[in-house]
MARVEXVEX-787302 format. One record per residue: z, y, x of N, C-alpha, C in turn; residue number from 1. Coordinates in steps of 0.05 Angstrom, whole numbers. Example, Ala and Ser with C-alpha at 12.3 -4.5 7.8 and 13.67 -1.06 7.14 Angstrom:
# residues 2
   n_pz   n_py   n_px  ca_pz  ca_py  ca_px   c_pz   c_py   c_px pos
    156   -114    264    156    -90    246    156    -66    264   1
    142    -45    257    143    -21    273    157      1    258   2
***
This chain:
# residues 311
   n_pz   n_py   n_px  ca_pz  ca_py  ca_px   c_pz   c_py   c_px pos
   2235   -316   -157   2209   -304   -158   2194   -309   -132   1
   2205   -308   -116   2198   -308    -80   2198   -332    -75   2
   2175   -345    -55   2177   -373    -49   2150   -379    -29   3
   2156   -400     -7   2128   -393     13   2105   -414     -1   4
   2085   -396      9   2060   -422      1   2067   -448      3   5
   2080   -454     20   2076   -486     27   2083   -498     10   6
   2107   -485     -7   2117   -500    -26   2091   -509    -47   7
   2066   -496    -55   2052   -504    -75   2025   -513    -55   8
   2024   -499    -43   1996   -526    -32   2013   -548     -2   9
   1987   -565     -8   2000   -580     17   1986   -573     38  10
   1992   -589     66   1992   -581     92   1955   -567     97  11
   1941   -589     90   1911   -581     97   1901   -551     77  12
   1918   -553     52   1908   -533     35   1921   -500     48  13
   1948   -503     59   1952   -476     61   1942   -473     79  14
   1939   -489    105   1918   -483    131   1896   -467    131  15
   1875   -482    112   1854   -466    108   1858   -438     90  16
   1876   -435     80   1887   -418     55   1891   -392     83  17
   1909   -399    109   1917   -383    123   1895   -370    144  18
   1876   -390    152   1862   -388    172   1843   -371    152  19
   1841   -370    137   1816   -351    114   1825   -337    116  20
   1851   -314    113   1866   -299    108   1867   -284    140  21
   1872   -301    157   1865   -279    182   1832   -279    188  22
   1814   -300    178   1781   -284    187   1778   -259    181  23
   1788   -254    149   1780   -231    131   1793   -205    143  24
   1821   -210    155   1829   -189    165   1814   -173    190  25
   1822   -149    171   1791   -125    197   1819   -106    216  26
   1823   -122    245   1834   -117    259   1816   -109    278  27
   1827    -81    290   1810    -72    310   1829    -73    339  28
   1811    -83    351   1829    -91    378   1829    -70    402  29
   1836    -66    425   1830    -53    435   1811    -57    453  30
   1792    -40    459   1765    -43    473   1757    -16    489  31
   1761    -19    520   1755     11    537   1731      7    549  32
   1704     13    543   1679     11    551   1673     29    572  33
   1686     53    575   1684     71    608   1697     57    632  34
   1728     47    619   1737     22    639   1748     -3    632  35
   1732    -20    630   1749    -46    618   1766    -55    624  36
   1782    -50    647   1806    -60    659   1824    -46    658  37
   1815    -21    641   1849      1    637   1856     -5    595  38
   1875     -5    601   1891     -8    578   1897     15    558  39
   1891     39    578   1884     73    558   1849     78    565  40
   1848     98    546   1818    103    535   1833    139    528  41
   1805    154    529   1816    180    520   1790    187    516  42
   1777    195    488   1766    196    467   1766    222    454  43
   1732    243    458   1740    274    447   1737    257    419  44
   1748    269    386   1735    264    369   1717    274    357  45
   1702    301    367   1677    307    358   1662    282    363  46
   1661    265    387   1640    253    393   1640    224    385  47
   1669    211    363   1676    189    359   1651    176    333  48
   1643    205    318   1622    185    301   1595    186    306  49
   1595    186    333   1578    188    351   1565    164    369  50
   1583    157    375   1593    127    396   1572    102    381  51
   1553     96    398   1542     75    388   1555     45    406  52
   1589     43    408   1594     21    426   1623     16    406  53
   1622     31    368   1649     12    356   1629     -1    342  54
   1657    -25    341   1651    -52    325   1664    -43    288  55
   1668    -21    281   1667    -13    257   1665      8    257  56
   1673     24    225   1666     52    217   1698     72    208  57
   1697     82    233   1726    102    233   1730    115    206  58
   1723    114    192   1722    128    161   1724    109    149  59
   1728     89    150   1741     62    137   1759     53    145  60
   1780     47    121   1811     40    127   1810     20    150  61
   1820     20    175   1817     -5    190   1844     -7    206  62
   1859    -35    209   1880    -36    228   1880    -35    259  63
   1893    -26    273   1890    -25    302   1915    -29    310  64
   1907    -54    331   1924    -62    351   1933    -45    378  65
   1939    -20    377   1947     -9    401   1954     21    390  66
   1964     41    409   1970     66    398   1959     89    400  67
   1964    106    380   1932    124    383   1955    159    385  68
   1940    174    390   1965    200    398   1932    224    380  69
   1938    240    357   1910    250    350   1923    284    353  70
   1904    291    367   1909    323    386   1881    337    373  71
   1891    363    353   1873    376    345   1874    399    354  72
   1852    408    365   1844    427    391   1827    457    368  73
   1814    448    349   1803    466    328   1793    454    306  74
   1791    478    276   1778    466    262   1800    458    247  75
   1794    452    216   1809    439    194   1796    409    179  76
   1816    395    176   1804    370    159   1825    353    160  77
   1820    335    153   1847    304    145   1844    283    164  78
   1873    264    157   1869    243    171   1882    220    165  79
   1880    196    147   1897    183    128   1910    163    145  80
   1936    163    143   1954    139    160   1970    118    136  81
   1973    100    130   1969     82    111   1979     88     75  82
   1953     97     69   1943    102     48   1955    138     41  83
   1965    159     65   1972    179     50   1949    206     75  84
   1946    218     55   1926    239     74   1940    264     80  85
   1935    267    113   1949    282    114   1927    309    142  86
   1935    334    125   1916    355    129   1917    361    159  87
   1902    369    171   1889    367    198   1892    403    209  88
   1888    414    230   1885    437    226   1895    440    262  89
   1887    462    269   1887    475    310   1923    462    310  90
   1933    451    332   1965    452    338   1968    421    322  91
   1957    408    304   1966    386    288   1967    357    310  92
   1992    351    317   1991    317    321   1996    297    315  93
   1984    283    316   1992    262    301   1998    233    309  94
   2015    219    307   2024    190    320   2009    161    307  95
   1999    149    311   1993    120    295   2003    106    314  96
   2021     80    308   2029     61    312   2012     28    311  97
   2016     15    327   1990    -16    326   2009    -19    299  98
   1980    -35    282   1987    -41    258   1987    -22    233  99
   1974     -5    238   1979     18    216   1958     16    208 100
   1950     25    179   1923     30    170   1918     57    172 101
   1888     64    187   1885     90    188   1860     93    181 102
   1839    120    178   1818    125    174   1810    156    183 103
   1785    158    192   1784    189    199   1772    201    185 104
   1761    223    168   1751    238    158   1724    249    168 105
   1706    254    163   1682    256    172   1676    291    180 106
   1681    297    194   1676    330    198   1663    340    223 107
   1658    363    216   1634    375    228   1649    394    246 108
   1684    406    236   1693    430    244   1723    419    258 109
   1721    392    262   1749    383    279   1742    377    300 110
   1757    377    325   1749    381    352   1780    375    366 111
   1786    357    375   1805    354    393   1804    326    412 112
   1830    316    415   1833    288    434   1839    271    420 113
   1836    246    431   1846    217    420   1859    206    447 114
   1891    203    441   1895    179    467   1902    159    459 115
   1888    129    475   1900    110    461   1900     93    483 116
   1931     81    475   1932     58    491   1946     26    479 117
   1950     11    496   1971     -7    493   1993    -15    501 118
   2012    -31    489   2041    -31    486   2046    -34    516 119
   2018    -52    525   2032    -65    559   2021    -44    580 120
   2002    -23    561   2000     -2    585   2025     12    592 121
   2037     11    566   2073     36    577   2085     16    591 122
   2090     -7    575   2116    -24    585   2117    -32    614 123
   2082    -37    630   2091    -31    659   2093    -18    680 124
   2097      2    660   2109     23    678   2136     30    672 125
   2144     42    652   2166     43    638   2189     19    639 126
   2211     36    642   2238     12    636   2239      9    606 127
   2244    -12    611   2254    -29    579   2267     -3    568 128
   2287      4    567   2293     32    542   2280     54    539 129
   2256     62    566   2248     75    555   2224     77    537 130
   2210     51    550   2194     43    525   2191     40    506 131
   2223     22    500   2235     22    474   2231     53    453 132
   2239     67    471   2261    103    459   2229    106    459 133
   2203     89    471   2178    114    463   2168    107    440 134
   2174     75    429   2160     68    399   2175     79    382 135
   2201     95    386   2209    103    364   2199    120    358 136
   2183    140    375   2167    161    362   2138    160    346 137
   2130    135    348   2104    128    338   2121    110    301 138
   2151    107    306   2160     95    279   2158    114    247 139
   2140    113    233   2131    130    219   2163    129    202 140
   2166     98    198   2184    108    171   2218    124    186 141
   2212    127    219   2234    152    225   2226    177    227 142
   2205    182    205   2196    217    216   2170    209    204 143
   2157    229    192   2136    242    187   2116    231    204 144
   2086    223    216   2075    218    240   2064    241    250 145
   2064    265    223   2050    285    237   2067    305    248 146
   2052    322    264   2074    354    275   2050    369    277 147
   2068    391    265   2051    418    274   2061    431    293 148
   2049    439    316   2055    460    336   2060    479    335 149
   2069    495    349   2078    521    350   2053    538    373 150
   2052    553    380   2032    560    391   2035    552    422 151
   2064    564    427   2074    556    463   2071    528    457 152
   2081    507    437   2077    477    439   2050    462    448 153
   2032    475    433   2009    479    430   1991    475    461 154
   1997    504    477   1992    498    498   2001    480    516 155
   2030    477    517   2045    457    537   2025    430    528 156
   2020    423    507   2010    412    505   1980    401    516 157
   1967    420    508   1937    421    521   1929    422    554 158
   1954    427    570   1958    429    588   1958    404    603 159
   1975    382    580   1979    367    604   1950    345    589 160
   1943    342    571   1923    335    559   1896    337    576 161
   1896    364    591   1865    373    605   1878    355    636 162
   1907    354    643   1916    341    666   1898    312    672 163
   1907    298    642   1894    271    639   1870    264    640 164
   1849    296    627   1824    282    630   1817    289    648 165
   1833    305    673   1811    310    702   1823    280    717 166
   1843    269    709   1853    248    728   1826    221    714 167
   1826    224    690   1816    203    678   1780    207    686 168
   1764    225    683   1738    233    680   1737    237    707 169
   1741    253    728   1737    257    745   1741    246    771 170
   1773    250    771   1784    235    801   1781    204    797 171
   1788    197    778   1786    166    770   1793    160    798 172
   1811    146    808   1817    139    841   1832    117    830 173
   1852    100    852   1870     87    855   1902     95    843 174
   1899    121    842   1936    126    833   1923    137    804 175
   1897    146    788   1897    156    765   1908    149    740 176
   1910    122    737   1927    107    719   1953    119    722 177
   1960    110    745   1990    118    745   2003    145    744 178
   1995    162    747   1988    190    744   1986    191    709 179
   1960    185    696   1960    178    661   1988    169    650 180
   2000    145    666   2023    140    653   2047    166    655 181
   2052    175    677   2075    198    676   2069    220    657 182
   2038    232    662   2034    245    645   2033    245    619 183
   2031    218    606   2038    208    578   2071    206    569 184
   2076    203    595   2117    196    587   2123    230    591 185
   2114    248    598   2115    271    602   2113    280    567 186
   2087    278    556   2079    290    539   2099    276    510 187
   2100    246    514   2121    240    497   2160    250    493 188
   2155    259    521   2187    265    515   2188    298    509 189
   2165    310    507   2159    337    504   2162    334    467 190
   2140    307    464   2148    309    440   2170    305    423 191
   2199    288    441   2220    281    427   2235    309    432 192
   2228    328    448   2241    351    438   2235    364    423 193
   2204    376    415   2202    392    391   2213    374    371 194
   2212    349    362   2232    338    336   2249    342    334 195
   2272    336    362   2288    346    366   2299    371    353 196
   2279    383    359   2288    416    344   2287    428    325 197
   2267    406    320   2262    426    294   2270    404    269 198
   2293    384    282   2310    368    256   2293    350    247 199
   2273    340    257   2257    321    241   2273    296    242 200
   2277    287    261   2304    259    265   2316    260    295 201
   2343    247    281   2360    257    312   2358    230    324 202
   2347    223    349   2337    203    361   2366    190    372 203
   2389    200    367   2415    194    382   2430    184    359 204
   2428    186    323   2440    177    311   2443    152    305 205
   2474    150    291   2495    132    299   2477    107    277 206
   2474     89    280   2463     59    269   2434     60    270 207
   2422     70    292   2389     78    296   2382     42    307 208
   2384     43    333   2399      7    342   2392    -13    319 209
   2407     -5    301   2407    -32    285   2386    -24    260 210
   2385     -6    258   2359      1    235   2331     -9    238 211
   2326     -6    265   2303    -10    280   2296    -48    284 212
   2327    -56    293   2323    -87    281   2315   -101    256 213
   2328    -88    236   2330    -88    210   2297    -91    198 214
   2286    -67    214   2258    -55    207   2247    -89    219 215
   2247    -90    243   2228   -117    260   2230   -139    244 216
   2258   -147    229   2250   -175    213   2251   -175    191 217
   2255   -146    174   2236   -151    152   2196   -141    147 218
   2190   -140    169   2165   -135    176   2157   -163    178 219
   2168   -174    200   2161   -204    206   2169   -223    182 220
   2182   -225    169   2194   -238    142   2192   -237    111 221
   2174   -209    113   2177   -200     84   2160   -219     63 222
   2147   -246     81   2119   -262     58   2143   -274     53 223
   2171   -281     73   2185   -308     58   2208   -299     48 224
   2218   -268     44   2244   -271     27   2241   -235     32 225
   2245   -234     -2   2261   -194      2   2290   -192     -3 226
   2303   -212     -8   2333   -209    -11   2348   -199      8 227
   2364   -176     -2   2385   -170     22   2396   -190     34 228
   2412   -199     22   2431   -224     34   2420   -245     61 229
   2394   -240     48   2376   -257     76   2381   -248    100 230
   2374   -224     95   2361   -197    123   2399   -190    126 231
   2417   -194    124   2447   -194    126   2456   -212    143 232
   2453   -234    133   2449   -258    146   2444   -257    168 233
   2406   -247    170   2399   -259    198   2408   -242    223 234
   2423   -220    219   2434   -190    230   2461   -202    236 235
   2480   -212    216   2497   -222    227   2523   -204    220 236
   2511   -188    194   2522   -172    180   2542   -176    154 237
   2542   -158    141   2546   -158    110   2524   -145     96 238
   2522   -148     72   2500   -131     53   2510   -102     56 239
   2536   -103     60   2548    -70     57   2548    -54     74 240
   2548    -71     98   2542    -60    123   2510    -52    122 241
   2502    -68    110   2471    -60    117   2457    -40    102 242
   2472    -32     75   2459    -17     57   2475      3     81 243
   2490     12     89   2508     32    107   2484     48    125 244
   2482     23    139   2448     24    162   2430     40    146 245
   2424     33    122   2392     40    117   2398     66    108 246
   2422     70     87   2423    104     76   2430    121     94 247
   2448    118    115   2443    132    144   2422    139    152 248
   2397    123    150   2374    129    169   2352    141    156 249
   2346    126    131   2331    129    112   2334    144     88 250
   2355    145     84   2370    153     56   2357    139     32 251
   2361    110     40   2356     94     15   2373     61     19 252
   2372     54     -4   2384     28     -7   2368      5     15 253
   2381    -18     24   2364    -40     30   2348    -51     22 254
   2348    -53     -9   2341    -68    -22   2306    -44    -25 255
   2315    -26    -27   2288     -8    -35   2281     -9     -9 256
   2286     -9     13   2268      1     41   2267    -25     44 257
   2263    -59     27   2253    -82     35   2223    -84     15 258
   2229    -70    -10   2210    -63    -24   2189    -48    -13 259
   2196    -29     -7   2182     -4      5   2158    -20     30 260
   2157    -37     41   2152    -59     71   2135    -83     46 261
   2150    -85     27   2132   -106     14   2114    -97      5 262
   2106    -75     -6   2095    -53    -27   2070    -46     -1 263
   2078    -34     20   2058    -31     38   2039    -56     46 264
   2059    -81     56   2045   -107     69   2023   -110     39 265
   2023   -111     18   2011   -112     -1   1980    -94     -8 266
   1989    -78      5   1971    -50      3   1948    -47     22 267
   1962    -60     48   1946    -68     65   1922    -97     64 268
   1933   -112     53   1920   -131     43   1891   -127     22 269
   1901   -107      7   1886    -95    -17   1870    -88      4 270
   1868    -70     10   1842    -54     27   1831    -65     50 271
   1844    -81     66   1837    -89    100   1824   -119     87 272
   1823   -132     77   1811   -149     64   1798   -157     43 273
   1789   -177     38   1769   -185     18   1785   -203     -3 274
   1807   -210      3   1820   -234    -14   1822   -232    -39 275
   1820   -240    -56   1822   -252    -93   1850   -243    -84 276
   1854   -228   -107   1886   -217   -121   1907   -243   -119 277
   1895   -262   -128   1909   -290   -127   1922   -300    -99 278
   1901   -301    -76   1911   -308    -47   1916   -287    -42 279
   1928   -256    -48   1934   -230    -42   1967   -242    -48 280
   1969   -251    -70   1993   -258    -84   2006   -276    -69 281
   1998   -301    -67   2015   -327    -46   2020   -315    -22 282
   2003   -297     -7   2010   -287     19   2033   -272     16 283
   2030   -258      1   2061   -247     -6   2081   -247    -15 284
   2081   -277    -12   2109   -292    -30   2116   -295    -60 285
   2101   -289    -70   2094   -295    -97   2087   -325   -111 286
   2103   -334   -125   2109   -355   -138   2090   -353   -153 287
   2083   -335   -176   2073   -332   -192   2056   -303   -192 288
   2027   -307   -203   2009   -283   -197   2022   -258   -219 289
   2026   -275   -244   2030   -255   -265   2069   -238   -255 290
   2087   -250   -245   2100   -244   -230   2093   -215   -204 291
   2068   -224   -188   2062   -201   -169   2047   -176   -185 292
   2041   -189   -208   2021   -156   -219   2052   -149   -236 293
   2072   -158   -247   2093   -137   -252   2103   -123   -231 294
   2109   -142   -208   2127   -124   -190   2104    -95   -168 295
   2086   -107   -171   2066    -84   -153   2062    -62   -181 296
   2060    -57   -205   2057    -47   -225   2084    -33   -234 297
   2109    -45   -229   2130    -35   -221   2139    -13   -202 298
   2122    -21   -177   2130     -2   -162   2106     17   -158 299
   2084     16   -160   2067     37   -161   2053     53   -182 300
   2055     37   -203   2049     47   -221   2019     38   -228 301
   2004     19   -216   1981     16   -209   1978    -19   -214 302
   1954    -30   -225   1957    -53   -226   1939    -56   -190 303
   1947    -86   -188   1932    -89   -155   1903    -85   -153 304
   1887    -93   -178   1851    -76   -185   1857    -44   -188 305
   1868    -33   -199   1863     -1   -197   1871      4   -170 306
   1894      1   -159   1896     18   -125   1869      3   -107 307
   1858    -21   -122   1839    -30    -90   1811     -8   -100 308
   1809     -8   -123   1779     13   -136   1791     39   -131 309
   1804     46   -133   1815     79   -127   1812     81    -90 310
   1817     57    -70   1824     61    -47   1793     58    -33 311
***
């Protein structure tokens, strides 16, 4: 069923086939207009649909290249992280990861922070593991992305939050950045303890390591093969070993948490672009179109025109 474009067009055809396929994509990059040379931005969101300096409309599904931390200070409303909505409310935070589809809800009665940065703002500062140990908290499919606070959380929180914006708004100096960064590795490892505690995922369990690999190349691989055996292979595994990995972590088969990555990459496509169902289909490894409307209709229940009109 699975098979790459190249096989059916030739060299000039999939080119243009590919290079179309990233114009259409609505990637939002990162862009700090208070300082263009810092790599974090911190953002009230009362005032985000406000901003006459984005290059789109936050209430439209859009991908972003960097990471966003959403701190609700008051007020109730939503906030959709790829394709599921999830309710808003005083104490709610929330994680997005680069590459996620997100959207914000339009309200009059939500009021908190946005921090956002990029991968190379942590990494130089941070040692290699712990940078590592910080994307796992932004890894949706290890945890929920949202948390609700507790009230003492709540504050510890806001605390070091108001830290950032006097370093950021005010002192702005020579050490403020670096100051933002501790205070961010502060606030993240605050956050691996309330998970910590309250059982959401144990950041220390046994085949986490290799799950997280597992996750990186079928992300990167999923247009040219969903077969276990592949993703076994390129691990250096067994299939048995690997279904081991995933029901440990996930509590599901390989085979479904390769689905589960195809089903999204798919989903994303539907909405973040303009493409004909057809070049929706070859991008995703699809041999055959009538082939991709069983298997997406299979798993969602939805042909690929009803989820894009419903979304």
């Amino acid at each position: 069923m699975w098979a790459l474009i190249v096989k059916h067009l030739n060299k000039a055809e999939s080119g243009d086939l590919v290079e179309k396929m990233k114009d259409q994509t609505k990637k939002i990059k990162f862009k700090n207009h208070y300082n263009p040379n810092s790599q974090f931005d911190l953002v009230r969101l009362e005032e985000l649909f406000l901003s006459d300096q984005l290059d789109h409309s936050p209430d439209v599904l859009h991908r972003v290249e960097f990471f966003i931390i959403l701190f609700i200070e008051e007020g109730q409303g939503y906030h959709s992280i790829d394709f599921t909505n999830y309710k808003c409310s005083k104490g709610t935070l929330i994680t997005i990861r680069k590459d996620q589809i997100h959207k914000f809800f339009r309200s009059n009665h939500l009021k908190g922070s946005l921090l956002l940065f990029t991968n190379d703002f942590l990494v130089s500062y941070l040692e290699e593991m712990e940078a590592q140990k910080t994307m796992l908290l932004f890894n949706e499919l290890l945890g929920v992305p949202k948390l609700q606070l507790t009230n003492k959380d709540f504050q510890n929180v806001s605390q070091i939050i108001s830290r950032i914006n006097e370093e950021y708004f005010h002192k702005n100096d020579n050490y403020s950045l670096g100051i933002i960064r501790s205070e961010i590795h502060i606030l993240i490892t605050q956050l691996f303890r309330i998970k910590a505690k309250s059982k959401k995922i144990d950041f220390e369990k046994r085949y986490l390591k290799e799950f997280v690999a597992f996750q990186d190349l079928t992300e990167k691989n999923i247009t040219k093969t969903t077969k276990v055996t592949d993703y076994a292979q390129m691990l250096g595994i067994s299939t048995k070993t690997l279904n081991t990995i995933t029901k440990s972590i996930v509590h599901k088969s390989a085979k479904a948490f390769i689905d589960e990555i195809c089903v999204k990459q798919i989903k994303r496509l539907l909405i973040n672009t303009e493409l004909s169902i057809k070049e929706i289909a070859y991008q995703s490894g699809f041999e055959e179109t009538t082939n991709f409307y069983k298997y997406f209709k299979r798993q969602t229940n939805n042909t690929p025109e009803q989820f894009r009109t419903t979304q």
